[in-house]
N, CA, C and O atoms as a Tripos MOL2 file, in Angstrom:
@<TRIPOS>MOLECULE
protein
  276   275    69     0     0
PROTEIN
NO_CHARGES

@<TRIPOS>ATOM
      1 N         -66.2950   -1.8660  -33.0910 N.3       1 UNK1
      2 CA        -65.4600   -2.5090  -32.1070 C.3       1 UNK1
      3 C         -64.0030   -2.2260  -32.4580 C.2       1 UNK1
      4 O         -63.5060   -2.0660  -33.5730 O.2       1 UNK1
      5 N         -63.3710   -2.1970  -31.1260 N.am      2 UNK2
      6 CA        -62.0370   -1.5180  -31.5390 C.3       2 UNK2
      7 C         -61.2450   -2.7310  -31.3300 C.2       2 UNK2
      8 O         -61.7410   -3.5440  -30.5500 O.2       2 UNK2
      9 N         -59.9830   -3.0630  -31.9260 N.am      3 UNK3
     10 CA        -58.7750   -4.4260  -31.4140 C.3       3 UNK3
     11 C         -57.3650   -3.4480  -31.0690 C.2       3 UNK3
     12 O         -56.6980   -2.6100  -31.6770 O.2       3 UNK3
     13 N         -57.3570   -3.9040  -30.1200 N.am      4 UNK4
     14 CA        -55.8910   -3.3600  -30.0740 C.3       4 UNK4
     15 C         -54.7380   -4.5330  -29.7990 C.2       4 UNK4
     16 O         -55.0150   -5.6150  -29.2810 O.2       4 UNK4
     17 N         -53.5420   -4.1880  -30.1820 N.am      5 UNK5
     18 CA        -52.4820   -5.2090  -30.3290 C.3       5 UNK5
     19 C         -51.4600   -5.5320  -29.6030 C.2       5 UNK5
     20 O         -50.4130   -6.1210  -29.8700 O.2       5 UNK5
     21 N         -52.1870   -4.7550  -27.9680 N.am      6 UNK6
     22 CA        -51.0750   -4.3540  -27.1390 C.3       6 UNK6
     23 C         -50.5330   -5.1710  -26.4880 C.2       6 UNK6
     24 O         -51.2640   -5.6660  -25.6300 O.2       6 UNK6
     25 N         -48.9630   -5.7520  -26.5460 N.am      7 UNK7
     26 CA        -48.4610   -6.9880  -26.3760 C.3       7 UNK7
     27 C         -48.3560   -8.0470  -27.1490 C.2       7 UNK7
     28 O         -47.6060   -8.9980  -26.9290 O.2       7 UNK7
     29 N         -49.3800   -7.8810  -28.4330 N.am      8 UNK8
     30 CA        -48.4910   -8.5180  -29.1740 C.3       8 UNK8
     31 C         -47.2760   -8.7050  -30.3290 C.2       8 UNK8
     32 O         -47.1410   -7.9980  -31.3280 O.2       8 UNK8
     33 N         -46.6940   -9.4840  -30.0550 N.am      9 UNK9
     34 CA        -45.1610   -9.8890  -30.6180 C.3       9 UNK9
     35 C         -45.3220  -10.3830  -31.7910 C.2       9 UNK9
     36 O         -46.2170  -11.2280  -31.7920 O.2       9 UNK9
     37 N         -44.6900  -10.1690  -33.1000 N.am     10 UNK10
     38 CA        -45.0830  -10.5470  -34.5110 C.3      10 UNK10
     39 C         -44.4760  -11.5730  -34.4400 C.2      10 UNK10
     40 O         -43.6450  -11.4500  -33.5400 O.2      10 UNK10
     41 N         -44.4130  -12.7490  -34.9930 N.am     11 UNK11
     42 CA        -43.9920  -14.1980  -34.8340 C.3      11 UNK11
     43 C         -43.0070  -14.0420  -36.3220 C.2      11 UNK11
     44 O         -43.2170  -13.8680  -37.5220 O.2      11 UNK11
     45 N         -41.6010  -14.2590  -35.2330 N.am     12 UNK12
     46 CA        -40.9020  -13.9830  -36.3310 C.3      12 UNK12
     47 C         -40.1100  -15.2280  -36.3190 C.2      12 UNK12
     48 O         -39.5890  -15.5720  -35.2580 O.2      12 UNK12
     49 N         -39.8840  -16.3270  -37.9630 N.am     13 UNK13
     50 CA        -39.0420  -17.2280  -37.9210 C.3      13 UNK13
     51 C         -37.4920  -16.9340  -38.4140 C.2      13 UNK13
     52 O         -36.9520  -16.1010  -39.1420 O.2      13 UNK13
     53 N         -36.9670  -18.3410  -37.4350 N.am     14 UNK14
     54 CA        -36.1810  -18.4020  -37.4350 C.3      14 UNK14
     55 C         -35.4060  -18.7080  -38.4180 C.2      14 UNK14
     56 O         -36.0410  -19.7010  -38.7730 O.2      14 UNK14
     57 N         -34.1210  -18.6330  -39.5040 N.am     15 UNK15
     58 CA        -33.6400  -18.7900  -40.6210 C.3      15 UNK15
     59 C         -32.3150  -19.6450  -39.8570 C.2      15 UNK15
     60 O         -31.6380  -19.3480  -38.8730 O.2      15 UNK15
     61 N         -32.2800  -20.8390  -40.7850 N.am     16 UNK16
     62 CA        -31.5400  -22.1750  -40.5990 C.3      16 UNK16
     63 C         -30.8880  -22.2430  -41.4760 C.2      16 UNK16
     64 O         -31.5590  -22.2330  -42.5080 O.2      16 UNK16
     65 N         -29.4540  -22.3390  -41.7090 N.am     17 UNK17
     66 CA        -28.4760  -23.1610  -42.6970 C.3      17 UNK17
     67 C         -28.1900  -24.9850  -42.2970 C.2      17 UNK17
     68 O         -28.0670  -25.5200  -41.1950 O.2      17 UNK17
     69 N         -28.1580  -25.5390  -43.5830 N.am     18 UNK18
     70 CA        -26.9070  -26.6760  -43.2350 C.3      18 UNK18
     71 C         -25.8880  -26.6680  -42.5520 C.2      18 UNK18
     72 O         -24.9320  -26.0460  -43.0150 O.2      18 UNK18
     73 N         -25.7590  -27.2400  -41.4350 N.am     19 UNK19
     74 CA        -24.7750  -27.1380  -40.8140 C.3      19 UNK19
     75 C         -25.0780  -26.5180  -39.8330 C.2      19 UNK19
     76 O         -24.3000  -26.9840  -39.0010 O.2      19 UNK19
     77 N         -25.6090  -25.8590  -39.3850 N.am     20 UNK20
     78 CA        -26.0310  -25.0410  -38.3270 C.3      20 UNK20
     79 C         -26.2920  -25.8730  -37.1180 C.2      20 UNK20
     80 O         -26.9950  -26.8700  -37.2830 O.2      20 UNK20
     81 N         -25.5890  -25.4790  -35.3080 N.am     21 UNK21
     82 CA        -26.3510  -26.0720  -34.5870 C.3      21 UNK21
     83 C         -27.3190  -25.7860  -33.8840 C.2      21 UNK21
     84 O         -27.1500  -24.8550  -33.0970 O.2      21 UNK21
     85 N         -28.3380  -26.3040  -33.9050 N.am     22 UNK22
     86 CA        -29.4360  -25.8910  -32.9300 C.3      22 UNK22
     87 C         -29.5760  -27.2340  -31.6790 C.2      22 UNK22
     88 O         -28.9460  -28.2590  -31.4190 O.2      22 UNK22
     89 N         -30.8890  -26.4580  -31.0860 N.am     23 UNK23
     90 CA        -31.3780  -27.0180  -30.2660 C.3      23 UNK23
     91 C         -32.8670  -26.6510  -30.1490 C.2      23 UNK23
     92 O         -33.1710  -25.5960  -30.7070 O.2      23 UNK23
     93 N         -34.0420  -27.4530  -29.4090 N.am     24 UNK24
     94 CA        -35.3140  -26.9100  -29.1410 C.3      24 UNK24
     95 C         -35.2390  -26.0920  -28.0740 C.2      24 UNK24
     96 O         -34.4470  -26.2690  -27.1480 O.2      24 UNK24
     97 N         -36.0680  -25.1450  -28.1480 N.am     25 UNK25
     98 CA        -36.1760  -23.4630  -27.3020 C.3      25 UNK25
     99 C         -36.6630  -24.8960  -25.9400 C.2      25 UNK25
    100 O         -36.2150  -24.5160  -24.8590 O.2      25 UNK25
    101 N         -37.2370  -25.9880  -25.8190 N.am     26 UNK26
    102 CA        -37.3610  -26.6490  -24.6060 C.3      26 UNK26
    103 C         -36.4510  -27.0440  -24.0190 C.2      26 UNK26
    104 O         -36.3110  -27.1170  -22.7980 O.2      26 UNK26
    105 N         -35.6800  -27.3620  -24.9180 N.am     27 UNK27
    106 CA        -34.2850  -28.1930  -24.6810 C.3      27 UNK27
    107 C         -34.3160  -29.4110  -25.0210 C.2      27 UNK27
    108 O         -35.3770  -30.0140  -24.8590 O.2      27 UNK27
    109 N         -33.0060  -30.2030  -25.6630 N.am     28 UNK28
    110 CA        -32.8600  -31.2450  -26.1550 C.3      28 UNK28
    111 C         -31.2330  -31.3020  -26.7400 C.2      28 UNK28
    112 O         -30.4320  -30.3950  -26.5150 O.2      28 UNK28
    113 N         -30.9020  -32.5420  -27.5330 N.am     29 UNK29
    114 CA        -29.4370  -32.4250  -27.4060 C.3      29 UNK29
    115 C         -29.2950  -31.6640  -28.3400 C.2      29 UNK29
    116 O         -30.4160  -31.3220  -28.7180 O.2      29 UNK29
    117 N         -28.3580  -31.1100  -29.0490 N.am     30 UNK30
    118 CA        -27.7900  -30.7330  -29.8890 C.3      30 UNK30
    119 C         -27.8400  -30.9210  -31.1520 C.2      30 UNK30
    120 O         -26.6540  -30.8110  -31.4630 O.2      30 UNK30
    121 N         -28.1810  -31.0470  -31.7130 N.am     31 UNK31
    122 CA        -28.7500  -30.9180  -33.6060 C.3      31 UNK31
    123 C         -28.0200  -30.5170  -34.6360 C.2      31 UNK31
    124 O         -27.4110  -29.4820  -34.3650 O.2      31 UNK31
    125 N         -27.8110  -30.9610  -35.8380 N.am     32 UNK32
    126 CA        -27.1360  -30.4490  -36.7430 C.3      32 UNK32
    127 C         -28.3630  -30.4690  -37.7150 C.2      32 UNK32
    128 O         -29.1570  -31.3950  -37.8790 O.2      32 UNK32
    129 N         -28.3360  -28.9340  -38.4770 N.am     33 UNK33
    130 CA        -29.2680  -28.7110  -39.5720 C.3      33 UNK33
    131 C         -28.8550  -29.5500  -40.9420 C.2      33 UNK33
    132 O         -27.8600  -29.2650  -41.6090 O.2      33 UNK33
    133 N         -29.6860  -30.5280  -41.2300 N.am     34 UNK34
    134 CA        -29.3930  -31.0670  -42.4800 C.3      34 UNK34
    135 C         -29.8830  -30.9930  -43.7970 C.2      34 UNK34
    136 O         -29.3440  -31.4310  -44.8130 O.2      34 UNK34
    137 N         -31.1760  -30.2780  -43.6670 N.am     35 UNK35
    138 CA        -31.5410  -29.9540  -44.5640 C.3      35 UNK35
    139 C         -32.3900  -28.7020  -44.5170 C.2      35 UNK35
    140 O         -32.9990  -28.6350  -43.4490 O.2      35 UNK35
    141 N         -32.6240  -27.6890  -45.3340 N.am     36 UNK36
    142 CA        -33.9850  -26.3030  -44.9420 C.3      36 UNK36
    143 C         -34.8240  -26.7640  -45.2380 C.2      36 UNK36
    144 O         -34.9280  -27.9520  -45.5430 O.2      36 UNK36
    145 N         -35.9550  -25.6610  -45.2290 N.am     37 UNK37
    146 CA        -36.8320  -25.6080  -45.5870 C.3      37 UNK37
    147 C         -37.2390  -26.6660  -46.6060 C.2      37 UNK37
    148 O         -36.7680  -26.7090  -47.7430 O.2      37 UNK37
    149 N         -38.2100  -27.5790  -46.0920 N.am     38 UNK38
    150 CA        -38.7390  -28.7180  -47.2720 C.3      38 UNK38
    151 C         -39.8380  -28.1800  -47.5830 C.2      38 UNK38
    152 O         -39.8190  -26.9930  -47.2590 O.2      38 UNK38
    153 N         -41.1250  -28.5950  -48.2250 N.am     39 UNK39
    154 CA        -42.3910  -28.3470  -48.8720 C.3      39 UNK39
    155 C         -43.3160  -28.4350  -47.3120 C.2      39 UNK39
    156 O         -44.4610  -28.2340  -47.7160 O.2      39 UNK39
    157 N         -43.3970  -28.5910  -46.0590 N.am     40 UNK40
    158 CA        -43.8230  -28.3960  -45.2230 C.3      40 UNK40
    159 C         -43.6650  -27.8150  -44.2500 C.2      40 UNK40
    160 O         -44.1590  -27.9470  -43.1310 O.2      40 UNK40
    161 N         -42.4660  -26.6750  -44.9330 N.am     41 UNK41
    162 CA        -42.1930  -25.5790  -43.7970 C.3      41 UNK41
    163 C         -41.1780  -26.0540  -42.5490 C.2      41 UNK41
    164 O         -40.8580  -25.3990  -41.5570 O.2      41 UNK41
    165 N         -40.8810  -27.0670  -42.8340 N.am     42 UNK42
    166 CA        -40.0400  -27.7170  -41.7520 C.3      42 UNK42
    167 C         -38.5100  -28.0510  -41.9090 C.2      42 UNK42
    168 O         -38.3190  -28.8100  -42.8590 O.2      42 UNK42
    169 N         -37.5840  -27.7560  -41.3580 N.am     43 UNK43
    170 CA        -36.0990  -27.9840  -41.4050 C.3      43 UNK43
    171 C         -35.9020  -29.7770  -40.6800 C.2      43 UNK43
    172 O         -36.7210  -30.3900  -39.9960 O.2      43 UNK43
    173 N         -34.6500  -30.1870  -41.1060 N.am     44 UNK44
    174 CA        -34.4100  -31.3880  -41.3260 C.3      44 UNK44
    175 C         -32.9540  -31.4700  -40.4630 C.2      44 UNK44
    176 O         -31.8810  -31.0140  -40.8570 O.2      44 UNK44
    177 N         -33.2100  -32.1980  -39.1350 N.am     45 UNK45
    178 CA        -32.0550  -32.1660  -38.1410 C.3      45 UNK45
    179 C         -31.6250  -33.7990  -38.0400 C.2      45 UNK45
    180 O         -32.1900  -34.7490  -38.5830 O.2      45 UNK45
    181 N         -30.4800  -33.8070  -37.1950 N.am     46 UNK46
    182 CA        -29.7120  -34.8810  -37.2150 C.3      46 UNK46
    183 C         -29.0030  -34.5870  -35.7000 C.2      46 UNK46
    184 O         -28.4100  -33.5870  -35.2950 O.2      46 UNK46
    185 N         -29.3370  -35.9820  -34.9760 N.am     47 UNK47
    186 CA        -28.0280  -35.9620  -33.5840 C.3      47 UNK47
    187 C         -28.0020  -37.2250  -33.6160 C.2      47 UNK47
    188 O         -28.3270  -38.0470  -34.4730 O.2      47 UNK47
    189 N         -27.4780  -37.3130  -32.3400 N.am     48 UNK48
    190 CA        -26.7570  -39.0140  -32.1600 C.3      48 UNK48
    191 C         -27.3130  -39.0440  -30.6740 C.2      48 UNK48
    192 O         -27.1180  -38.2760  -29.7320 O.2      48 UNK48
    193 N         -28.3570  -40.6270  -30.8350 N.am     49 UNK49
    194 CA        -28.4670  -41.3530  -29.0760 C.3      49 UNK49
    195 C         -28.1440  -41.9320  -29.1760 C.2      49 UNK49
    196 O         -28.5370  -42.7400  -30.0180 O.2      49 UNK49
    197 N         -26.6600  -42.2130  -28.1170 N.am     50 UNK50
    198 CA        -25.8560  -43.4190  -27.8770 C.3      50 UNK50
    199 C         -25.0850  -43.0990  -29.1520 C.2      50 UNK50
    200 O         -24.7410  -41.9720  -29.5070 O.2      50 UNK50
    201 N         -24.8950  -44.0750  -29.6960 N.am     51 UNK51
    202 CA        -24.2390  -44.3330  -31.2530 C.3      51 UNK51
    203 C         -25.6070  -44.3100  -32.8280 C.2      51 UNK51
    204 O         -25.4720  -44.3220  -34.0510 O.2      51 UNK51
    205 N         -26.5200  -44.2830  -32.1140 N.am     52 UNK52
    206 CA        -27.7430  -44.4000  -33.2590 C.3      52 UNK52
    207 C         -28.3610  -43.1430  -33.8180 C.2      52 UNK52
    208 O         -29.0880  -42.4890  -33.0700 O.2      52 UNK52
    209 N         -28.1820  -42.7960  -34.8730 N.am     53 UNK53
    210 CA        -28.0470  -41.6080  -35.9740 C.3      53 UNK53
    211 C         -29.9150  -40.9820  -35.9730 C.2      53 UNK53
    212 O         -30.6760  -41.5240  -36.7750 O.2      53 UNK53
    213 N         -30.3010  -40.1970  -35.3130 N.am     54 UNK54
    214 CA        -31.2760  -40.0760  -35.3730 C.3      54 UNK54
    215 C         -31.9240  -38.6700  -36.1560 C.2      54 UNK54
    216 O         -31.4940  -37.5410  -35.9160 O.2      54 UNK54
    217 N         -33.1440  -38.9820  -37.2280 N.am     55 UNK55
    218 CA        -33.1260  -37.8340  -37.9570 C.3      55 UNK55
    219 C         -34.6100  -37.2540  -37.9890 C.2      55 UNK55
    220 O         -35.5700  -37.8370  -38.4940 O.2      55 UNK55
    221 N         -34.6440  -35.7880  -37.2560 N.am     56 UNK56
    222 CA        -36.2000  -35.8970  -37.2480 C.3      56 UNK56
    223 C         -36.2620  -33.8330  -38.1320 C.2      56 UNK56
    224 O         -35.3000  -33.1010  -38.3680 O.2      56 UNK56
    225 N         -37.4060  -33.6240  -38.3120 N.am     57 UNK57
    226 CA        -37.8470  -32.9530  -39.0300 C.3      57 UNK57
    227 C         -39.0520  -32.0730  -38.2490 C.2      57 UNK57
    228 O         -40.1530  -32.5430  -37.9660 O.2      57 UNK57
    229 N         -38.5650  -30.5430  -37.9270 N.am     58 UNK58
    230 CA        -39.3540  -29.9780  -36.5880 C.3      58 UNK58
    231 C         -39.3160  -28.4520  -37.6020 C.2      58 UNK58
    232 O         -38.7270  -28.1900  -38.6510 O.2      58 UNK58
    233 N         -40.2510  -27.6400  -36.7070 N.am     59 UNK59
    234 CA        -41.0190  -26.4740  -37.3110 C.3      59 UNK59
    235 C         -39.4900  -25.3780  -36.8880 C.2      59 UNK59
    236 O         -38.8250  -25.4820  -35.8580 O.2      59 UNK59
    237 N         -39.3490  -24.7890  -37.5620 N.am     60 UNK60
    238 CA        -38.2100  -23.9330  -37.2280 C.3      60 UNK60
    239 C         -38.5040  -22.6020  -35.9200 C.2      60 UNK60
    240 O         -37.6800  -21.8910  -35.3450 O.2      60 UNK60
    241 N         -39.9130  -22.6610  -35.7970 N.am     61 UNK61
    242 CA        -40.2270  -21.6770  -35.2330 C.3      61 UNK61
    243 C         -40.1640  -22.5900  -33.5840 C.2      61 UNK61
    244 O         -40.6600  -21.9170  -32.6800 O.2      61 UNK61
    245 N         -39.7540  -23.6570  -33.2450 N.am     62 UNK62
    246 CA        -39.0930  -24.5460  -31.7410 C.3      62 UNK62
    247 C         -37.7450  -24.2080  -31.8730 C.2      62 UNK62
    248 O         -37.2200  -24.3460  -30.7680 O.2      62 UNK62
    249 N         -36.7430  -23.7380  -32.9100 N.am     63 UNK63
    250 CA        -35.6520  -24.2700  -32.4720 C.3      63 UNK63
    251 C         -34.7350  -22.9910  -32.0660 C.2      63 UNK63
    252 O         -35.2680  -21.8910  -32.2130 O.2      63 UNK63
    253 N         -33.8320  -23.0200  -31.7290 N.am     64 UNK64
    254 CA        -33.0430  -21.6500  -31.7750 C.3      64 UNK64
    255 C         -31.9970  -22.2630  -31.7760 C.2      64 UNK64
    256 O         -32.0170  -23.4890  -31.6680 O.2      64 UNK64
    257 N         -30.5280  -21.3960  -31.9300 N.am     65 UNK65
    258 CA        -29.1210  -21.5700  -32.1670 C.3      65 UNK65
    259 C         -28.4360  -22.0090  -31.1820 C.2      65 UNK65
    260 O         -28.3980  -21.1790  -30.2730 O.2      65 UNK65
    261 N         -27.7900  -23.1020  -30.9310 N.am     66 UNK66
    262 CA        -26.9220  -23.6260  -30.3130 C.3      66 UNK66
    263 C         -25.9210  -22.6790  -29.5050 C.2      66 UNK66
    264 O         -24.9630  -22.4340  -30.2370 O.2      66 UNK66
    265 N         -25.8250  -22.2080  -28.5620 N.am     67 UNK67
    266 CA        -24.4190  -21.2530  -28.3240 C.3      67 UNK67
    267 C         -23.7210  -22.2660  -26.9260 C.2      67 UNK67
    268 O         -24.2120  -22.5530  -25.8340 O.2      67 UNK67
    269 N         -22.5160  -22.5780  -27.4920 N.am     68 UNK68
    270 CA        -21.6600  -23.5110  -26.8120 C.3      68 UNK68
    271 C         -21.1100  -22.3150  -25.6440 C.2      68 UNK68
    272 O         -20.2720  -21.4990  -26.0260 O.2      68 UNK68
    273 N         -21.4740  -22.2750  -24.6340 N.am     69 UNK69
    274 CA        -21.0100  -21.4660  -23.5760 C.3      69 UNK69
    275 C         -19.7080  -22.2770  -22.9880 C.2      69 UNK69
    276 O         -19.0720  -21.8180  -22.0400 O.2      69 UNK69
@<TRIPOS>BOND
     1     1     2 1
     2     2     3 1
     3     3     4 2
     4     3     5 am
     5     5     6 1
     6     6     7 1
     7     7     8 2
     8     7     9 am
     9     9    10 1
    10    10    11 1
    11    11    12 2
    12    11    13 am
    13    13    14 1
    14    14    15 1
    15    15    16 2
    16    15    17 am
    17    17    18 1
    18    18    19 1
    19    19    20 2
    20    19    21 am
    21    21    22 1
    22    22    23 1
    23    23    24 2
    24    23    25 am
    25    25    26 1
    26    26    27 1
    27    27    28 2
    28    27    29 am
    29    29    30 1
    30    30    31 1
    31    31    32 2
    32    31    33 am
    33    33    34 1
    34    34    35 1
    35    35    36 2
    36    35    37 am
    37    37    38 1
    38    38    39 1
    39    39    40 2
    40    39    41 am
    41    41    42 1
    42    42    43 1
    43    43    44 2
    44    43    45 am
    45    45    46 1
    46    46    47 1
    47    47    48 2
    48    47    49 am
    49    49    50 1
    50    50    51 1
    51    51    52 2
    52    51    53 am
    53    53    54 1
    54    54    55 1
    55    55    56 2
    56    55    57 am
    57    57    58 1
    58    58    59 1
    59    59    60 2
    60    59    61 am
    61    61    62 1
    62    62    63 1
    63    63    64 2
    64    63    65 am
    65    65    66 1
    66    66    67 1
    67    67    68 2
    68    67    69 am
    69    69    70 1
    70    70    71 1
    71    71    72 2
    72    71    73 am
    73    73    74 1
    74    74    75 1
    75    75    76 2
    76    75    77 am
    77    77    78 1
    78    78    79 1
    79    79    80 2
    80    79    81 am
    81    81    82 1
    82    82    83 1
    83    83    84 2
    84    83    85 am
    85    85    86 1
    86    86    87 1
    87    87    88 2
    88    87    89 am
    89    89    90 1
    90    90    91 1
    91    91    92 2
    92    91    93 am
    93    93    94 1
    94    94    95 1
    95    95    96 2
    96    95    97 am
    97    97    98 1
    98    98    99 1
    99    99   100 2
   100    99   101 am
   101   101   102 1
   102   102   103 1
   103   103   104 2
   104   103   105 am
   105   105   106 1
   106   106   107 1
   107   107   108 2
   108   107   109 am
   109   109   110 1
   110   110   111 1
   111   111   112 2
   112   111   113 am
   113   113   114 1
   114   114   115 1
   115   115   116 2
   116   115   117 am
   117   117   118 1
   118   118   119 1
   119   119   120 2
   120   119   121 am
   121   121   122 1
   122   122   123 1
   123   123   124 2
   124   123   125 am
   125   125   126 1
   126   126   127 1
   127   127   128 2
   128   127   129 am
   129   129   130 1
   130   130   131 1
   131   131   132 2
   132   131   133 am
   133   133   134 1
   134   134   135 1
   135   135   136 2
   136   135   137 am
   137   137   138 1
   138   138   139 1
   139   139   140 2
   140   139   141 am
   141   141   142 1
   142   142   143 1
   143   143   144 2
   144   143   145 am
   145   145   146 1
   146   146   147 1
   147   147   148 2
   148   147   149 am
   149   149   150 1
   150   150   151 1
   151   151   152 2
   152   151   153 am
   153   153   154 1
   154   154   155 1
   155   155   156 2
   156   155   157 am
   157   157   158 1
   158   158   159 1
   159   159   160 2
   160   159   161 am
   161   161   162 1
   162   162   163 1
   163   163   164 2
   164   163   165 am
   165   165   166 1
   166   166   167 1
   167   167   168 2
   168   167   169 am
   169   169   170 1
   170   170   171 1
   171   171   172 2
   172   171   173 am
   173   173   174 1
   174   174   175 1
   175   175   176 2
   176   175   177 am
   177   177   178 1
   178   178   179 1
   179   179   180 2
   180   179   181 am
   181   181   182 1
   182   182   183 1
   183   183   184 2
   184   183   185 am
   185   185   186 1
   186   186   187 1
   187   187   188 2
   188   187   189 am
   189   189   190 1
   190   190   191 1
   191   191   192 2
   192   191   193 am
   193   193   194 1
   194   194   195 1
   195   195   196 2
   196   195   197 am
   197   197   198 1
   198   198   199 1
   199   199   200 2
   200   199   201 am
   201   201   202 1
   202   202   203 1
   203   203   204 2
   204   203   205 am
   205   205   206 1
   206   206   207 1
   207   207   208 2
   208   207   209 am
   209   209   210 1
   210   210   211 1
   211   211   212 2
   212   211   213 am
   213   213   214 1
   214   214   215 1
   215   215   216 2
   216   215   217 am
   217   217   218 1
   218   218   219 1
   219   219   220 2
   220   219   221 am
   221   221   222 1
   222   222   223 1
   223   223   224 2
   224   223   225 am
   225   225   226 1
   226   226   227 1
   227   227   228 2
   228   227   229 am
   229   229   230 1
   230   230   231 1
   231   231   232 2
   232   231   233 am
   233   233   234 1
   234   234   235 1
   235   235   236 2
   236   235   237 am
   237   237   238 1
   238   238   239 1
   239   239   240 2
   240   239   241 am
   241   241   242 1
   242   242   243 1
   243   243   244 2
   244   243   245 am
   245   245   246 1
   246   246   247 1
   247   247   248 2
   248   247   249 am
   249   249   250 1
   250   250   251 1
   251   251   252 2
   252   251   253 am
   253   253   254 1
   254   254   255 1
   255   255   256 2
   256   255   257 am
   257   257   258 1
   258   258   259 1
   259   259   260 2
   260   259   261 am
   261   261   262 1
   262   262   263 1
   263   263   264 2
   264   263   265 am
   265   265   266 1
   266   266   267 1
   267   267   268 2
   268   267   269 am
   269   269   270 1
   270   270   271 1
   271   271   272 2
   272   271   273 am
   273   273   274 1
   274   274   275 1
   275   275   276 2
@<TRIPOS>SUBSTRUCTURE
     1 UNK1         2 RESIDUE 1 A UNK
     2 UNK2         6 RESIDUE 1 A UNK
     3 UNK3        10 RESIDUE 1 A UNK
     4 UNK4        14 RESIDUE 1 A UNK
     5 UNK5        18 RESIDUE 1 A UNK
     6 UNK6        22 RESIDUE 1 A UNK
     7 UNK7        26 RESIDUE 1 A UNK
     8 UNK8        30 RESIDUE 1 A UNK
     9 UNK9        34 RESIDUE 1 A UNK
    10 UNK10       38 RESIDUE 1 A UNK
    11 UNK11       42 RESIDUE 1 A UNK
    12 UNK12       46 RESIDUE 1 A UNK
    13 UNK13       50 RESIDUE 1 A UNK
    14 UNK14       54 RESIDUE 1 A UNK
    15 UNK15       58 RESIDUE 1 A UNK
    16 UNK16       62 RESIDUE 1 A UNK
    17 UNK17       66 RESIDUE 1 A UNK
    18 UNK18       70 RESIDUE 1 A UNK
    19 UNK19       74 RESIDUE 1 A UNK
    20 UNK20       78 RESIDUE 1 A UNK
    21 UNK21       82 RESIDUE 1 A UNK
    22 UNK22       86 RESIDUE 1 A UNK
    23 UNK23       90 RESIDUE 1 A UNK
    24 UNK24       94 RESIDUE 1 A UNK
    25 UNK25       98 RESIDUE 1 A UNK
    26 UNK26      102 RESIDUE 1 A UNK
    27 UNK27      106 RESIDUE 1 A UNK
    28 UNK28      110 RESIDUE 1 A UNK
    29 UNK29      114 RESIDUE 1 A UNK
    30 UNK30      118 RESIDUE 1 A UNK
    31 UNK31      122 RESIDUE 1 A UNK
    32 UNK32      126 RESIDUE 1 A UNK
    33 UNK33      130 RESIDUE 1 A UNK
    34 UNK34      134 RESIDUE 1 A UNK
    35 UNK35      138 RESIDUE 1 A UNK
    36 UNK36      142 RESIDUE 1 A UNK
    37 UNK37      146 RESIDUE 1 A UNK
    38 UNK38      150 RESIDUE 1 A UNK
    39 UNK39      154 RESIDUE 1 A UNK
    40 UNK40      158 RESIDUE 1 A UNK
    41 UNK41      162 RESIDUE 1 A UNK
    42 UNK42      166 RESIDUE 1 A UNK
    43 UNK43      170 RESIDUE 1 A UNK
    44 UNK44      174 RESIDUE 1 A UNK
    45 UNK45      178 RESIDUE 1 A UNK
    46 UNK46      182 RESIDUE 1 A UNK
    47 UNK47      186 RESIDUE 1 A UNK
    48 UNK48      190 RESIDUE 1 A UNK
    49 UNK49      194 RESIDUE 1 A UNK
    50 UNK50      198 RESIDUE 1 A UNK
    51 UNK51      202 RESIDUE 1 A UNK
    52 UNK52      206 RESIDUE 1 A UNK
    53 UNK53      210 RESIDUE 1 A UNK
    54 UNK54      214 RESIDUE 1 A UNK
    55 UNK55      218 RESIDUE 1 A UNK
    56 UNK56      222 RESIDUE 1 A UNK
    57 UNK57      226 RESIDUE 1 A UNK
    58 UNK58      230 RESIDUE 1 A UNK
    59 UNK59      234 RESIDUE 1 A UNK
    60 UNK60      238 RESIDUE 1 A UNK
    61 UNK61      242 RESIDUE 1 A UNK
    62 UNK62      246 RESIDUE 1 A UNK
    63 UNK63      250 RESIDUE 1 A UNK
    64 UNK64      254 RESIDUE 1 A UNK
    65 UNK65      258 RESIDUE 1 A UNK
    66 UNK66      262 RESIDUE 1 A UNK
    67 UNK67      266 RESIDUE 1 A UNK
    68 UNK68      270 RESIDUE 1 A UNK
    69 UNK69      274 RESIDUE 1 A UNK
């Protein structure tokens, strides 16, 4: 049996600094990278709802770079 690979795209991640802004490739607000890579492969973000400091921890391979147009 033969496989062929035609169309597929190598899943390539994304590389995050501190400080960095992102956002989810779905969309969402604006993010500041607070921490890399932890022991679960996951980067460590930070925004603000309303005034309340919210900090969540997502797969790097959702997020992409912020570009302030």
């Amino acid at each position: 049996m033969l496989h062929a690979n035609v169309g597929v795209q190598e899943d390539r991640m994304a590389t995050f600094n501190v400080g960095d802004r992102v956002m989810l490739k779905s969309g969402s607000p604006v993010m500041t990278v607070s921490s890399e890579l932890g022991h679960d492969g996951k980067v460590q973000c930070n925004y603000f709802n309303g005034a309340e400091l919210k900090i969540v921890r997502l797969d790097p391979k959702t997020l992409e770079a912020y570009k302030n147009e």
